[in-house]
Backbone bond lengths (Angstrom), bond angles and torsions (degrees), N, CA, C in turn:
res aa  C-N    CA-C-N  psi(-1)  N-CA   C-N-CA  omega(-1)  CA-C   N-CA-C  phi
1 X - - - 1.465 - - 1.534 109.37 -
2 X 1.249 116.00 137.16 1.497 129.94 -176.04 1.534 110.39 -72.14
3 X 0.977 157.29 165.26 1.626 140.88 140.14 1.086 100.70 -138.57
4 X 1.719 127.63 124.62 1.473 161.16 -167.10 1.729 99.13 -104.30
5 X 1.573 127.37 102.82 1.139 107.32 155.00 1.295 115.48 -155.75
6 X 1.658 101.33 103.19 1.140 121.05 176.83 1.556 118.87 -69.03
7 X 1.387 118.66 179.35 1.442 143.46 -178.18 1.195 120.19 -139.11
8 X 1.235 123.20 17.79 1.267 141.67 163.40 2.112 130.04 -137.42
9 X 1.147 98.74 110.54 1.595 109.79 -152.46 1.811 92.98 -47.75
10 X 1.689 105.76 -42.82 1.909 93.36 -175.57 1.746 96.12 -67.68
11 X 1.034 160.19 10.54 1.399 144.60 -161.95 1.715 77.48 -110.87
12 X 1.810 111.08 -65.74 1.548 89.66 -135.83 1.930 89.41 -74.41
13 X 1.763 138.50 24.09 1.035 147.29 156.39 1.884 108.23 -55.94
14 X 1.513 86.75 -69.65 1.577 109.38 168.02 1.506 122.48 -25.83
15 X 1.703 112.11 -57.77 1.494 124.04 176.37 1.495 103.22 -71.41
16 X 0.938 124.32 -18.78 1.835 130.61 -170.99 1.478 89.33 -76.21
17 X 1.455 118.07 -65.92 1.795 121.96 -179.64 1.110 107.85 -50.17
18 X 1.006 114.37 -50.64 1.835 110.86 -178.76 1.524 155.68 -103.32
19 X 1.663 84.93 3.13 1.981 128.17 156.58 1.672 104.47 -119.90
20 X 1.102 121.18 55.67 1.802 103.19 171.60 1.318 114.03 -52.92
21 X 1.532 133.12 -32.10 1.420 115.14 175.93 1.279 112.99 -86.59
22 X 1.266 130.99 -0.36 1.807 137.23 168.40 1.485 82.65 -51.71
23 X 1.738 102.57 135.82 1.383 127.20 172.88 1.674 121.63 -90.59
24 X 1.305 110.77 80.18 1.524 88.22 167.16 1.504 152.48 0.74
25 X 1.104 124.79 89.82 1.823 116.21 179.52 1.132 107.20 -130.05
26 X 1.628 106.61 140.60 1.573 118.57 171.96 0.976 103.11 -135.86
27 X 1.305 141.01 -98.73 1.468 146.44 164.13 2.088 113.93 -29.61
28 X 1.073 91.39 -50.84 1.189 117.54 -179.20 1.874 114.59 61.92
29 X 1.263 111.29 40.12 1.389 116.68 -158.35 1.734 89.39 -92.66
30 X 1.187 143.40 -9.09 1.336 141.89 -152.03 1.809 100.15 -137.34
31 X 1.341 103.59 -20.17 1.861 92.76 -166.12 1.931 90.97 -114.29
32 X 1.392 113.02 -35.51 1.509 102.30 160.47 1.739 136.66 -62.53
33 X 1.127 116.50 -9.51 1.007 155.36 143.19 2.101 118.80 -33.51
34 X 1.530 90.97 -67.87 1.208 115.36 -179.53 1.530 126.35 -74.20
35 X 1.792 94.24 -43.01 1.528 113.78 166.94 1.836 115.61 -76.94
36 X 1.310 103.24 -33.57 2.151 95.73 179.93 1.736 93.57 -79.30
37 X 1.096 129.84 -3.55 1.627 124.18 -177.25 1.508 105.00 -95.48
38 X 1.118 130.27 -17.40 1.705 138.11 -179.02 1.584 93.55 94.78
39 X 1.295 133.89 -33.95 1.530 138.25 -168.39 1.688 106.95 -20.22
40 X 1.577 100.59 -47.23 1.594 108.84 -167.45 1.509 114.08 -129.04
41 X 1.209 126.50 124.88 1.436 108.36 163.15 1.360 108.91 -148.89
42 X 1.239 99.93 100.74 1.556 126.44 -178.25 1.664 109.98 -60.53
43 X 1.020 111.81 164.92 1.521 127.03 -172.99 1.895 103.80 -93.16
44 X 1.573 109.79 -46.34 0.628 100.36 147.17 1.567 133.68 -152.70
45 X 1.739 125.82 -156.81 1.772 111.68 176.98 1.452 113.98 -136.95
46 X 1.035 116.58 120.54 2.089 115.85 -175.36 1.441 83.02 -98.53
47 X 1.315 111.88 127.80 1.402 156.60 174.45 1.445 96.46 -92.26
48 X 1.639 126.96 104.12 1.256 130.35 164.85 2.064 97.83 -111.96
49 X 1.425 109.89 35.41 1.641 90.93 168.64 1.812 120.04 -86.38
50 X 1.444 105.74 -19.20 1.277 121.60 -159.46 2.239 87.01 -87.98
51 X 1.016 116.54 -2.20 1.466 89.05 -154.09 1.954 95.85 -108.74
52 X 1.295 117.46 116.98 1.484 138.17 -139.81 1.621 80.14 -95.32
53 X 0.991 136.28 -27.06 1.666 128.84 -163.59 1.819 101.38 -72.97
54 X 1.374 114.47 -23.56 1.358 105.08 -170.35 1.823 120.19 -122.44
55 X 1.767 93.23 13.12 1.238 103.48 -170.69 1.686 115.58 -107.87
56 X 1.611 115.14 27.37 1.130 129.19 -174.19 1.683 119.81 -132.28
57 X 1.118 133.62 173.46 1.596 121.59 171.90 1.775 111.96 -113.36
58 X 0.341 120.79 -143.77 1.959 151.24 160.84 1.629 109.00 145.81
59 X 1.321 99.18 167.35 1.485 126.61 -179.38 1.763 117.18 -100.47
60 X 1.215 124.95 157.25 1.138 112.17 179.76 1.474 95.72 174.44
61 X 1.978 105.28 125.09 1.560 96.40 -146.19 1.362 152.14 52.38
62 X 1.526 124.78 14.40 0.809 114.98 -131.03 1.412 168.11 35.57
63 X 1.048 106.45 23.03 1.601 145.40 155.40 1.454 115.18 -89.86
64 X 1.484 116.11 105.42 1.443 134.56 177.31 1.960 101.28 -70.19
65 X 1.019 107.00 139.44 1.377 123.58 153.78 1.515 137.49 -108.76
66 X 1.212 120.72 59.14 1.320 103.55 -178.46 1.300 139.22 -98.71
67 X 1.465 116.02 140.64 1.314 118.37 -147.94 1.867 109.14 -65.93
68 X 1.210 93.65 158.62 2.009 93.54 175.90 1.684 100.26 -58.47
69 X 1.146 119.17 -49.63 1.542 92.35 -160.68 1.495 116.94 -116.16
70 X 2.056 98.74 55.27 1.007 105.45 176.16 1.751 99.36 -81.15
71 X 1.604 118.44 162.26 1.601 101.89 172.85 1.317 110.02 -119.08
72 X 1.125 110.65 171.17 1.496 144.55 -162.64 2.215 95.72 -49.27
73 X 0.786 134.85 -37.34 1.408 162.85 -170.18 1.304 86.42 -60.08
74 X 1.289 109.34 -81.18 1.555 132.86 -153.99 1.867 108.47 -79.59
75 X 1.604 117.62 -25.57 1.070 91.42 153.93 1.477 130.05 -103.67
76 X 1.208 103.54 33.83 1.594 113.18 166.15 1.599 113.12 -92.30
77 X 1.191 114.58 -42.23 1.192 121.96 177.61 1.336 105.67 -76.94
78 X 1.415 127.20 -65.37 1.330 114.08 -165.34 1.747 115.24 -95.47
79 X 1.190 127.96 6.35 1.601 125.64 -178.31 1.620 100.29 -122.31
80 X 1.352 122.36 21.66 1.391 106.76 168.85 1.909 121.26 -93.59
81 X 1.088 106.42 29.19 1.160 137.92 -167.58 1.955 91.00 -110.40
82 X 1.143 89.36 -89.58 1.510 92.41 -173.65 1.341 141.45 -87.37
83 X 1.222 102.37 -11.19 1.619 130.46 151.59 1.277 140.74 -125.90
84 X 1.419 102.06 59.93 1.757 119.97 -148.74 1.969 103.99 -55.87
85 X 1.555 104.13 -35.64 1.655 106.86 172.13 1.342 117.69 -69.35
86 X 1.417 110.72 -26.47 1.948 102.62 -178.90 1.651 87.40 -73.58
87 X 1.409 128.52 -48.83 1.366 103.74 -149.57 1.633 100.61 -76.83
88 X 1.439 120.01 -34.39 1.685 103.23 177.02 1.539 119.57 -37.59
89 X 1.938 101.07 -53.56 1.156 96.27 164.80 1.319 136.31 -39.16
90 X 1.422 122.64 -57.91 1.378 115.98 -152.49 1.738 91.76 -92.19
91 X 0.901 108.16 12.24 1.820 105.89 168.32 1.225 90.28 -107.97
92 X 1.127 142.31 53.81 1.723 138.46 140.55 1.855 98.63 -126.93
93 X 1.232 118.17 -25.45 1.208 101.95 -150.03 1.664 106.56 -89.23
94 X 1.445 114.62 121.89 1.142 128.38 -155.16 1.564 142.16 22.58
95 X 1.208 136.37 -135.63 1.540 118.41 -173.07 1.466 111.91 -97.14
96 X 1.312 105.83 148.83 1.888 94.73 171.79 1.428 123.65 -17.12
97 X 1.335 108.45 -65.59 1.585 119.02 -175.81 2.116 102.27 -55.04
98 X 1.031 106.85 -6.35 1.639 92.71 -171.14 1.511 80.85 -105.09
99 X 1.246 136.68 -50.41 1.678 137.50 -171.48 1.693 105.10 -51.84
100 X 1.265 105.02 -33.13 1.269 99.67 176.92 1.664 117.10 -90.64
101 X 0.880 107.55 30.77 1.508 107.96 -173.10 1.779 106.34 -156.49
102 X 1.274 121.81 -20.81 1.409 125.29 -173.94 1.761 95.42 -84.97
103 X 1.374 120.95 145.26 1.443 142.21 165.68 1.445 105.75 -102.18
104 X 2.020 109.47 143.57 1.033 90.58 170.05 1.821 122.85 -77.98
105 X 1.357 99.13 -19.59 1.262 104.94 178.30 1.625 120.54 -35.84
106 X 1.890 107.15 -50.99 0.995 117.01 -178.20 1.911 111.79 -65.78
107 X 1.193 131.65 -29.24 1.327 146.38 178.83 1.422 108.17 -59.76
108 X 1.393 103.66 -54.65 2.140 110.02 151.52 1.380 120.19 -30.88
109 X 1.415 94.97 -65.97 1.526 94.12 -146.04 1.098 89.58 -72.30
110 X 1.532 141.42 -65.80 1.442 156.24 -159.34 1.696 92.93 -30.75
111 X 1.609 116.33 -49.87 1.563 104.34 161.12 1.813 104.57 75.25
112 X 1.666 107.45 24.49 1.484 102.85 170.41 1.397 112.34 -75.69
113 X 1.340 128.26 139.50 1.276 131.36 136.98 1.705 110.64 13.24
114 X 1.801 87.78 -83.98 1.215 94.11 -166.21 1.879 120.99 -97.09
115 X 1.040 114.61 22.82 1.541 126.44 165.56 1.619 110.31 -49.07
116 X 1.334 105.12 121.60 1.573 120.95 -161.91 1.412 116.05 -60.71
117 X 1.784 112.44 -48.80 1.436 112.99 172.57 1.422 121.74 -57.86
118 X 1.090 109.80 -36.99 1.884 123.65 178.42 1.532 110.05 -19.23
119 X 1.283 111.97 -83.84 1.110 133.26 -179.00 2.130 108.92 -56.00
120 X 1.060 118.41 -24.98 1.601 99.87 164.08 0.714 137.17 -121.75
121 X 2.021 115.76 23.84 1.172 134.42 148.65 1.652 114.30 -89.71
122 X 1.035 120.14 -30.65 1.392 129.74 164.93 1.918 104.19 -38.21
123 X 1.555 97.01 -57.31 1.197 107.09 -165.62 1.360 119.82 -65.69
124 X 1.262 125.16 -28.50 1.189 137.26 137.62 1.494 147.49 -76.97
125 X 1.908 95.45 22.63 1.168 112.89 144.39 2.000 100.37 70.62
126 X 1.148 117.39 22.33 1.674 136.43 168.24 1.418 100.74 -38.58
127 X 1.191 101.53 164.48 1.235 126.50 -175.64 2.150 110.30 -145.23
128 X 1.168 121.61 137.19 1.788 127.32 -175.82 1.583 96.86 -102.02
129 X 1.265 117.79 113.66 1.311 118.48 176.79 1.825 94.60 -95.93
130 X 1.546 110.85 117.35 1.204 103.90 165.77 1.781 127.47 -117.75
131 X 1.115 127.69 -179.72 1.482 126.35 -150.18 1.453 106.12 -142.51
132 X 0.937 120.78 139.84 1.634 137.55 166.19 1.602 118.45 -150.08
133 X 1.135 107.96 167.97 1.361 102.10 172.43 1.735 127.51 -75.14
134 X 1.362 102.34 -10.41 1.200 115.23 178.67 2.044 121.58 -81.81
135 X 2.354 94.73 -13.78 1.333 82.55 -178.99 1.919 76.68 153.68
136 X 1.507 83.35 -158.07 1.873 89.05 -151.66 1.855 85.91 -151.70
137 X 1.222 106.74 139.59 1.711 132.33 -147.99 1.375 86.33 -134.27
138 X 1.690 110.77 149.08 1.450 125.05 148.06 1.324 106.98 -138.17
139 X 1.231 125.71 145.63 1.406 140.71 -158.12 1.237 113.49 -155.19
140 X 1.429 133.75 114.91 1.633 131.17 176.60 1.211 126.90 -55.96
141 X 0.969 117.75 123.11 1.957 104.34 -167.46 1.447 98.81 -43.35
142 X 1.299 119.00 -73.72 1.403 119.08 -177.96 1.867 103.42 -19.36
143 X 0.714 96.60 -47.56 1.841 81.30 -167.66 1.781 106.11 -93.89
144 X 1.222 93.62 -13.57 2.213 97.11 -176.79 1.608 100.49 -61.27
145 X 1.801 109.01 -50.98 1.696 110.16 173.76 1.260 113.67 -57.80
146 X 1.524 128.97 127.94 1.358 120.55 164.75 1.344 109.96 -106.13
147 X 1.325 112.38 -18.34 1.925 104.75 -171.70 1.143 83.63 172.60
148 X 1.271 101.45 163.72 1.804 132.95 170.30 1.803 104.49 -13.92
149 X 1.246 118.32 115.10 1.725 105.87 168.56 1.862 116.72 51.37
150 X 1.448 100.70 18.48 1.333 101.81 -172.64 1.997 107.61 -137.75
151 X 1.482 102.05 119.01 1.222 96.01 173.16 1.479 127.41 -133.96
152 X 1.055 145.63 -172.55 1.563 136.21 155.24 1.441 128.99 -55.78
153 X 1.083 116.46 0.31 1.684 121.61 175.73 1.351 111.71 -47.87
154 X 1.349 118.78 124.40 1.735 93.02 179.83 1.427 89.23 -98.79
155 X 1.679 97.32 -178.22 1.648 107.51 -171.04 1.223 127.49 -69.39
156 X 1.871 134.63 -29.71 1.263 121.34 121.96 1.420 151.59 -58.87
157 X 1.104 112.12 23.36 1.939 115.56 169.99 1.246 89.72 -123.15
158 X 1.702 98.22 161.14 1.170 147.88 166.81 1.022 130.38 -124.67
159 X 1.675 126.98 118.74 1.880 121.36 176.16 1.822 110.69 -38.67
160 X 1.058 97.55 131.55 1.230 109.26 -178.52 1.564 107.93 -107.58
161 X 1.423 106.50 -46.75 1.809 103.18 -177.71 1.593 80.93 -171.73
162 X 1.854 97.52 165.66 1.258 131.20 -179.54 1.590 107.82 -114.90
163 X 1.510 111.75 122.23 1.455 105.78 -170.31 1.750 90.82 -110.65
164 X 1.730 102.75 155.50 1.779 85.16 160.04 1.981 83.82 178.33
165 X 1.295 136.63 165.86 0.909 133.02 -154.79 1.455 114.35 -91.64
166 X 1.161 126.64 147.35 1.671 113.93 -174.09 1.383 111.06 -66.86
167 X 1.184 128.08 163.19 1.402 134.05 -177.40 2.006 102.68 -70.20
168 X 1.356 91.23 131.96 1.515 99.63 157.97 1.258 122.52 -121.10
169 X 1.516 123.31 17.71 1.464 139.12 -171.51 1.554 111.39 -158.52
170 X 1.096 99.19 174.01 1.927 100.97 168.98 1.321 107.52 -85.27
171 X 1.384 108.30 152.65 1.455 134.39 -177.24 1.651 114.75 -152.29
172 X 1.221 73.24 137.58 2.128 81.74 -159.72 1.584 103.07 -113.14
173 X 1.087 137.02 141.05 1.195 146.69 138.31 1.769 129.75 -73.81
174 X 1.135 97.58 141.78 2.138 96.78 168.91 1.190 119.04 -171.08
175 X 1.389 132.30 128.59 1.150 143.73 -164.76 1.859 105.39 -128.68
176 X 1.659 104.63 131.56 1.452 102.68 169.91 1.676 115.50 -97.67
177 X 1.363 104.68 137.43 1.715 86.61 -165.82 1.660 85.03 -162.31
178 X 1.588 121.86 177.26 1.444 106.15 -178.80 1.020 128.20 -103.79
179 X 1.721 106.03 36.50 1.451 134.41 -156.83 1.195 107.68 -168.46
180 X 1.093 134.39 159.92 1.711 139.67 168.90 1.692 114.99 -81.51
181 X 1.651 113.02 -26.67 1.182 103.19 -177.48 1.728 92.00 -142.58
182 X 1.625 116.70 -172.83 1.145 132.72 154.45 1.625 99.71 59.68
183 X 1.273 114.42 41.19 1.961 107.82 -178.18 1.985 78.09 -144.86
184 X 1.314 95.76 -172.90 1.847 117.20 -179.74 1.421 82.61 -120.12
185 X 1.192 104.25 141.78 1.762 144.25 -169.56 1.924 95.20 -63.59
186 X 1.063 123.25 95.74 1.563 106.43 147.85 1.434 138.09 -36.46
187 X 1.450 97.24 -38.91 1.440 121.16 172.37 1.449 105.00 174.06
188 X 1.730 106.62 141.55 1.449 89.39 -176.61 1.791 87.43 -148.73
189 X 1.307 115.54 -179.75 1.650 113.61 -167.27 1.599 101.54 -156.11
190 X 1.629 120.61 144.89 1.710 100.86 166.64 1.638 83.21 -134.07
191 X 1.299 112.65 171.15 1.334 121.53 -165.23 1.896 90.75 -133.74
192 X 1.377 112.79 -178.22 1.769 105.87 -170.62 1.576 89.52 -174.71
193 X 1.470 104.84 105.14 1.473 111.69 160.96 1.469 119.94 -60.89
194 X 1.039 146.57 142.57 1.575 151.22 150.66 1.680 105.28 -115.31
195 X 1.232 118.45 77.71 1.514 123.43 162.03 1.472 111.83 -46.93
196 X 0.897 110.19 -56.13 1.865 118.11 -172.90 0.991 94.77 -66.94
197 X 1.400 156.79 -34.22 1.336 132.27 178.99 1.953 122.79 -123.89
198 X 1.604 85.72 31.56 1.419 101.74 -155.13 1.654 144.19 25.45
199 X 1.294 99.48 46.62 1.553 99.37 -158.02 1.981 98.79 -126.45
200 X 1.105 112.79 149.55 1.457 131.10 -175.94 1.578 108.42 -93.98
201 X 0.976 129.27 145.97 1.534 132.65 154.38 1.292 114.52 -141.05
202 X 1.314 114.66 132.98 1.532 130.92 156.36 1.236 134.90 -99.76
203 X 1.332 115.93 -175.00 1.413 127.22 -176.41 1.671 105.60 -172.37
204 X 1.635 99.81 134.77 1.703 112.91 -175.74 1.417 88.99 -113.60
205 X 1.166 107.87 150.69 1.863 119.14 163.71 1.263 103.90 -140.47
206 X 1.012 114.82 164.07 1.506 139.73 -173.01 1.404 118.12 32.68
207 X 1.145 89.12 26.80 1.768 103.95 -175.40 1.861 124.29 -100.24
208 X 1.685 95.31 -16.06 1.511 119.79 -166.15 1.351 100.68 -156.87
209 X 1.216 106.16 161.62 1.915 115.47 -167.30 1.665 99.69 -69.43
210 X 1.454 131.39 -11.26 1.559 143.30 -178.53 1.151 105.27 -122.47
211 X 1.335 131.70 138.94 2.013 116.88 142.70 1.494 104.10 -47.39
212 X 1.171 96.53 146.83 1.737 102.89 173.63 1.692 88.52 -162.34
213 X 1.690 82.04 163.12 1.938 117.33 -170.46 1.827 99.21 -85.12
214 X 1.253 115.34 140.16 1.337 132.43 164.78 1.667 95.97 -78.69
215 X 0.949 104.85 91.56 1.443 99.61 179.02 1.598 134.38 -71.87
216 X 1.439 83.64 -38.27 1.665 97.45 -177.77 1.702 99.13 -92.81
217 X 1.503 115.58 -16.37 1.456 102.29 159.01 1.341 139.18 -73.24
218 X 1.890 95.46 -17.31 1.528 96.97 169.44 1.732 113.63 -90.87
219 X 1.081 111.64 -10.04 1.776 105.99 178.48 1.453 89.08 -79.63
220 X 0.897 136.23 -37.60 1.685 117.04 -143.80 1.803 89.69 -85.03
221 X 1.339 129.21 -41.53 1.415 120.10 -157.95 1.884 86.81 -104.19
222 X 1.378 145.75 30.77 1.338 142.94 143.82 1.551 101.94 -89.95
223 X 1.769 115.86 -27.50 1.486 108.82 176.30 1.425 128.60 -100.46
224 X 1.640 110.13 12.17 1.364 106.84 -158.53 2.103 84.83 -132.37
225 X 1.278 104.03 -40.44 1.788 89.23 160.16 0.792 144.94 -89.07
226 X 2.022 92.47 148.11 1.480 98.29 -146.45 2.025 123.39 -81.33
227 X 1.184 84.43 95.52 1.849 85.95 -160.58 1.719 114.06 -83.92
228 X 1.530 112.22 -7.03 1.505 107.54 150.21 1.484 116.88 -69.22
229 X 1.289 114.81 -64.56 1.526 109.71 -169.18 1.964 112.56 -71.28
230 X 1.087 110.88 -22.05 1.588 112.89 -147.42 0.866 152.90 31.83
231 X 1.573 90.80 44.68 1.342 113.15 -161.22 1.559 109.49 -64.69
232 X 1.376 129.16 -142.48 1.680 139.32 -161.68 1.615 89.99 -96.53
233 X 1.075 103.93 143.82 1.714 112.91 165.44 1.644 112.37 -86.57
234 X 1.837 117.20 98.76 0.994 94.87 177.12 1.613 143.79 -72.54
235 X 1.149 122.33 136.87 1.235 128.22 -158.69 1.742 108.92 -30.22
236 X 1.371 107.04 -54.91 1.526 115.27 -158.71 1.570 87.01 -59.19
237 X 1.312 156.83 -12.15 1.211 127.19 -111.77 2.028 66.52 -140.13
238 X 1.440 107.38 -48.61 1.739 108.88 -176.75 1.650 99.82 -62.02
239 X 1.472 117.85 -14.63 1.803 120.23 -164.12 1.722 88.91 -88.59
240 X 1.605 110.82 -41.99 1.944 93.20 -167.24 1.285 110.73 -87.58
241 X 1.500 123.55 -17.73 1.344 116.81 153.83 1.510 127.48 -50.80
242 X 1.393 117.29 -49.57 1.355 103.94 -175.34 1.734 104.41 -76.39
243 X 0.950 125.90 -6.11 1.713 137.94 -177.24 1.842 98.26 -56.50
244 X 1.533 77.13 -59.37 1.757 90.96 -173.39 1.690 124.62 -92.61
245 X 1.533 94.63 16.37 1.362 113.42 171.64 2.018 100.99 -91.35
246 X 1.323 83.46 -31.16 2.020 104.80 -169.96 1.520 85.18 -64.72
247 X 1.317 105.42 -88.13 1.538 116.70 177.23 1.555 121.31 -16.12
248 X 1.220 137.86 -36.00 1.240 150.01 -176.09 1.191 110.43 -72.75
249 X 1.408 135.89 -35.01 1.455 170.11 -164.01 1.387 101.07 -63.65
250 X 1.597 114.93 146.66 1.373 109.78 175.30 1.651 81.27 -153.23
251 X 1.353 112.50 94.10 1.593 111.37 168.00 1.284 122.43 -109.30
252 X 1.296 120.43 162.92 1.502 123.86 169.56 1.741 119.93 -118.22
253 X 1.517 121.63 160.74 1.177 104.45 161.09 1.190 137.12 -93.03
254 X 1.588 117.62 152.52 2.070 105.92 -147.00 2.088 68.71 -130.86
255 X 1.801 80.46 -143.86 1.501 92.19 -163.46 1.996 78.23 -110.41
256 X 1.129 157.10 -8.31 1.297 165.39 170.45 1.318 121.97 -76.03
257 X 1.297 105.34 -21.08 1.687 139.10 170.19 1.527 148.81 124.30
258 X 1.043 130.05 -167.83 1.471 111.98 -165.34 1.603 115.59 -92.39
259 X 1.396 108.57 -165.17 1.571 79.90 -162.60 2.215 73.32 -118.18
260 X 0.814 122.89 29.95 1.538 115.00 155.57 1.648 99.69 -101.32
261 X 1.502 135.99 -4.37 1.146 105.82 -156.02 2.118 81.27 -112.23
262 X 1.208 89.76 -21.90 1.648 92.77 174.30 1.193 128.25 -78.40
263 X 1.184 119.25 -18.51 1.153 135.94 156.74 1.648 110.23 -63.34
264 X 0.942 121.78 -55.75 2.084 131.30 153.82 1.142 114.27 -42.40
265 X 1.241 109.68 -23.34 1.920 97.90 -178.12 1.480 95.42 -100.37
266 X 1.393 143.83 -56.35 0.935 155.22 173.97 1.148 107.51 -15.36
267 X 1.577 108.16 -86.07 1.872 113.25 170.78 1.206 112.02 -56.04
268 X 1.845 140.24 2.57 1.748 111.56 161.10 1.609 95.62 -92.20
269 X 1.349 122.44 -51.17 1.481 121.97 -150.30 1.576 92.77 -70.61
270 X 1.312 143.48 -6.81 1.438 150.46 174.46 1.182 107.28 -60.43
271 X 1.622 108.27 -60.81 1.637 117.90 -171.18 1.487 101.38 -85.91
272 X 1.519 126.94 -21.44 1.493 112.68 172.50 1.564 98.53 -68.86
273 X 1.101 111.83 -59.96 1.694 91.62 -173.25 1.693 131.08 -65.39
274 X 1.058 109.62 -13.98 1.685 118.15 171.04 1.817 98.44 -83.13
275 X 1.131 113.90 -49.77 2.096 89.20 172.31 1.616 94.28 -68.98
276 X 1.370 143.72 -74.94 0.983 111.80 -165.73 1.469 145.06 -48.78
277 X 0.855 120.28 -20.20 1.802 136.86 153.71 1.854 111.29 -69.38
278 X 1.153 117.28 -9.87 1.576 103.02 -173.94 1.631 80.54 -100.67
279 X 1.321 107.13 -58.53 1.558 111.78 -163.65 2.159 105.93 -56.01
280 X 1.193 117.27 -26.60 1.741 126.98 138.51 1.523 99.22 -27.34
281 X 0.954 112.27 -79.27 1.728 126.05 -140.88 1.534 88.66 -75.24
282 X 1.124 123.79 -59.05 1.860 122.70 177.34 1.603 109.19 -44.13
283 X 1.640 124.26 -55.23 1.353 127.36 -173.10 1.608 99.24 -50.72
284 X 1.593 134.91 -53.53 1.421 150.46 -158.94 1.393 119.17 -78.65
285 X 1.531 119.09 -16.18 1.414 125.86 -175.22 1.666 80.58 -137.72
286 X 1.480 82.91 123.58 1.857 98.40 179.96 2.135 92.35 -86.03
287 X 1.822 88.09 132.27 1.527 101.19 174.56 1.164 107.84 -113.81
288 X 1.544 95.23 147.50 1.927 106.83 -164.80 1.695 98.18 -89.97
């Protein structure tokens, strides 16, 4: 086996043009995994942990940038400010020692079902900035996932960074699992206030062969809350949202569970997180 590991983002570009089946590793919490199991054994591995150009964020316009192989660690600490659902997320996803070593980049590409960030970058409507030597791509997450472990990456690019807008509201994360952390998502959902432009966004995981948006669950509760008065979220109203959060859903049954019972978790943890994000937004804007 070859191992490629540059310190410069155009070099390890270079090995991408000229190893397309060289396997990406940074974190390597998902492809070491694959390789100590016999599952995979690549010819060869481009090592993007050493390369500092893509392992940081900044803002600009309000538009967050964060790099692919920022990790799970670092956006807990430093993006719970502006992406309060990626970091809940990635503070579930496995043990310290894996947070400190997992990228979100790698959480992308890997392209599981049930991959934790998926679903609350979706919800905030993200964008996959990708890279080659030939030039530089943007792609909506929604459309970067194509299916199970399968995405639009072509065989020379590499995630370069995750763009998507900073939070101007609360945004909640939740995952059902038989644990709070360190398990794969049964099903999990984040929801994303936009006060300033009154509009909702979601995200389903492990619920459908892609994360995907409740769509008609986010029009109906951007038109039915009440964002002049702020006033109380009435209950029935947090019950038909998560209904049509259920509805949106395309599950199957695994060995984690069936897809009638995921469909049940879906529509409660839906409406827990839409009152908890309104009742957010009420505590933060003082009501007369």
């Amino acid at each position: 086996m070859t191992f490629h590991s540059p310190t410069r983002w155009a070099d390890a570009l270079a090995v991408r043009a000229e190893h397309p089946q060289a396997v990406p590793i940074a974190g390597g919490t998902d492809a070491m995994v694959e390789l100590n199991s016999g599952r995979r054994r690549p010819d060869r591995l481009l090592d993007l942990s050493r390369i500092a150009e893509v392992s940081g964020w900044d803002t600009d316009g309000g538009t967050v940038r964060a790099g692919a192989g920022i990790t799970h660690t670092a956006i807990v600490a430093q993006l719970a400010e502006s992406a309060p659902a990626l970091a809940q997320a990635a503070s579930t996803v496995g043990s310290p020692q894996i947070r400190n070593r997992a990228t979100l980049g790698g959480n992308i590409a890997t392209a599981s079902p049930a991959g934790d960030t998926l679903p609350t970058l979706l919800a905030c409507g993200a964008a996959v900035e990708l890279h080659s030597v030939g030039g530089a791509r943007t792609v909506a997450l929604a459309d970067f996932v194509t299916g199970p472990k399968r995405t639009q990456l072509a065989p020379d690019e590499l995630i370069a960074a995750v763009l998507f807008p900073a939070a101007t509201g609360p945004q909640h994360f939740s995952k059902v699992g038989v644990r709070a952390a360190m398990i794969i998502a049964v099903c999990s959902f984040a929801v994303a206030l936009f006060p300033d432009r009154r509009s909702v966004g979601t995200g389903i995981g492990a619920a459908a062969p892609t994360p995907r948006a409740a769509v008609e669950a986010q029009d109906f509760a951007a038109e039915v809350l009440p964002w002049d008065s702020l006033g109380h979220l009435d209950p029935a109203v947090a019950g038909y949202f998560g209904d049509l959060v259920a509805k949106a859903a395309d599950p199957i049954d695994d060995v984690r569970g069936t897809a009638q019972y995921r469909r049940h978790a879906l529509a409660v943890i839906a409406r827990r997180a839409l009152i908890w994000a309104w009742d957010d937004l009420r505590g933060a804007v003082p009501c007369g």
